[in-house]
C-alpha positions in Angstrom: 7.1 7.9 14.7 3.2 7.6 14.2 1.3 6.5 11.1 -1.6 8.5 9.9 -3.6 6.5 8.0 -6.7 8.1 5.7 -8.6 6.4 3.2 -11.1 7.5 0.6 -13.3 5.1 -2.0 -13.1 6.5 -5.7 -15.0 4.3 -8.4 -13.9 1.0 -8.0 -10.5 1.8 -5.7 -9.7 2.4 -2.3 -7.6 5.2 -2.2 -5.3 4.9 0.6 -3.0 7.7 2.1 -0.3 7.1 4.5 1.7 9.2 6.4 4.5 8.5 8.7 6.6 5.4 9.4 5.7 2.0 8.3 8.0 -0.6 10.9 7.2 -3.2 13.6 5.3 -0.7 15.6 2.6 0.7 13.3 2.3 -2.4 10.8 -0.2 -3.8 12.7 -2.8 -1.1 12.4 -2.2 -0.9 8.5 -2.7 -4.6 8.2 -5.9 -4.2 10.0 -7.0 -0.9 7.9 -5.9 -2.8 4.8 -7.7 -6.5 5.8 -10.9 -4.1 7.0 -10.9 -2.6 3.2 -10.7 -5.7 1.5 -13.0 -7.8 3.5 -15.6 -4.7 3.4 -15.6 -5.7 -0.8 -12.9 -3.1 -1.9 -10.6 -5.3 -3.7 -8.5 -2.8 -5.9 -6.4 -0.7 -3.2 -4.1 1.9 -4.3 -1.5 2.6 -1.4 -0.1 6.5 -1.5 3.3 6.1 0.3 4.3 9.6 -1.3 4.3 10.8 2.6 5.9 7.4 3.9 9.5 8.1 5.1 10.5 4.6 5.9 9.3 1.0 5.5 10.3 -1.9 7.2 10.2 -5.7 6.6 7.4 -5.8 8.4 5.4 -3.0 6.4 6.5 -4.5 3.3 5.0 -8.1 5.0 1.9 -6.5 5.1 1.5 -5.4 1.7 2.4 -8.6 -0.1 -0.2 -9.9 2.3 -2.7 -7.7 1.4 -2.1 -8.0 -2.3 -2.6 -12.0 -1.6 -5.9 -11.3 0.3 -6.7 -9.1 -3.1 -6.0 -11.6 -5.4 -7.9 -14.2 -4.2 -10.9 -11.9 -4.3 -9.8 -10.9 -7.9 -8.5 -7.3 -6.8 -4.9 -6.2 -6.4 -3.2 -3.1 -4.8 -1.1 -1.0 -6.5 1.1 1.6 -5.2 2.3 5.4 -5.4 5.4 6.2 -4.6 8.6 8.4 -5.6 10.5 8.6 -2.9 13.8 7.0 -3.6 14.7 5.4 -0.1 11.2 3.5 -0.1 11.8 2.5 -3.6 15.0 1.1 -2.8 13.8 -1.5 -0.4 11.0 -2.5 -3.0 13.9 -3.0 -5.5 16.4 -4.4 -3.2 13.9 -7.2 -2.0 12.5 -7.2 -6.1 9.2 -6.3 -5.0 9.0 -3.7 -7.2 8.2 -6.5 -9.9 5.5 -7.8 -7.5 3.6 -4.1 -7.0 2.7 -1.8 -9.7 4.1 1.3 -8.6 2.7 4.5 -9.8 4.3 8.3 -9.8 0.8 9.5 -9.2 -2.4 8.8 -7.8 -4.3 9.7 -10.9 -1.4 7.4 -12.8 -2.7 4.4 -10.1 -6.5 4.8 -10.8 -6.0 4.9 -14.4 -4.3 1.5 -14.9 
């Protein structure tokens, strides 16, 4: 499966929507849309996985790095999601305690 990847700016956040699969094969280009967003001076990322039907390892690798790369620039990413099988893997691996995770965008942008 492919991964669209769209991203808007909205006040101080990048807003960004992903659709698709997050696994070995398309991790790589999120990593480099996320490392291009951050390095460009957006620090606070909000990541929509509301369309994601499946993370990996690897995805998940990718936003704890990102989130570091944040942090050390005073930012931090935050993410939507609802969809029980991707929450599962952030609870089963306890990132969930790691990530804000939002119901909502508008839920996200507020904190």
């Amino acid at each position: 499966m492919e991964l669209d990847i769209s991203s808007e700016i909205h006040d101080d956040a990048c807003i960004m929507r992903l659709h698709g699969e997050v696994d070995v094969y398309t991790a790589p280009r999120l990593k480099e849309s996320l490392t291009e967003q951050i390095e460009s001076g957006c620090t606070n990322v909000l990541v929509d996985l509301e369309d994601v039907g499946f993370i990996d390892s690897s995805g998940l690798g990718v936003l704890v790095g990102a989130l570091r790369r944040a942090k050390e620039r005073s930012g931090g990413v935050r993410l939507v999601c609802t969809r029980e099988n991707v929450l599962k893997i952030f609870r089963i691996t306890g990132l969930d305690k790691v990530f804000p995770i939002f119901g909502t965008v508008e839920e996200a942008k507020d904190f």
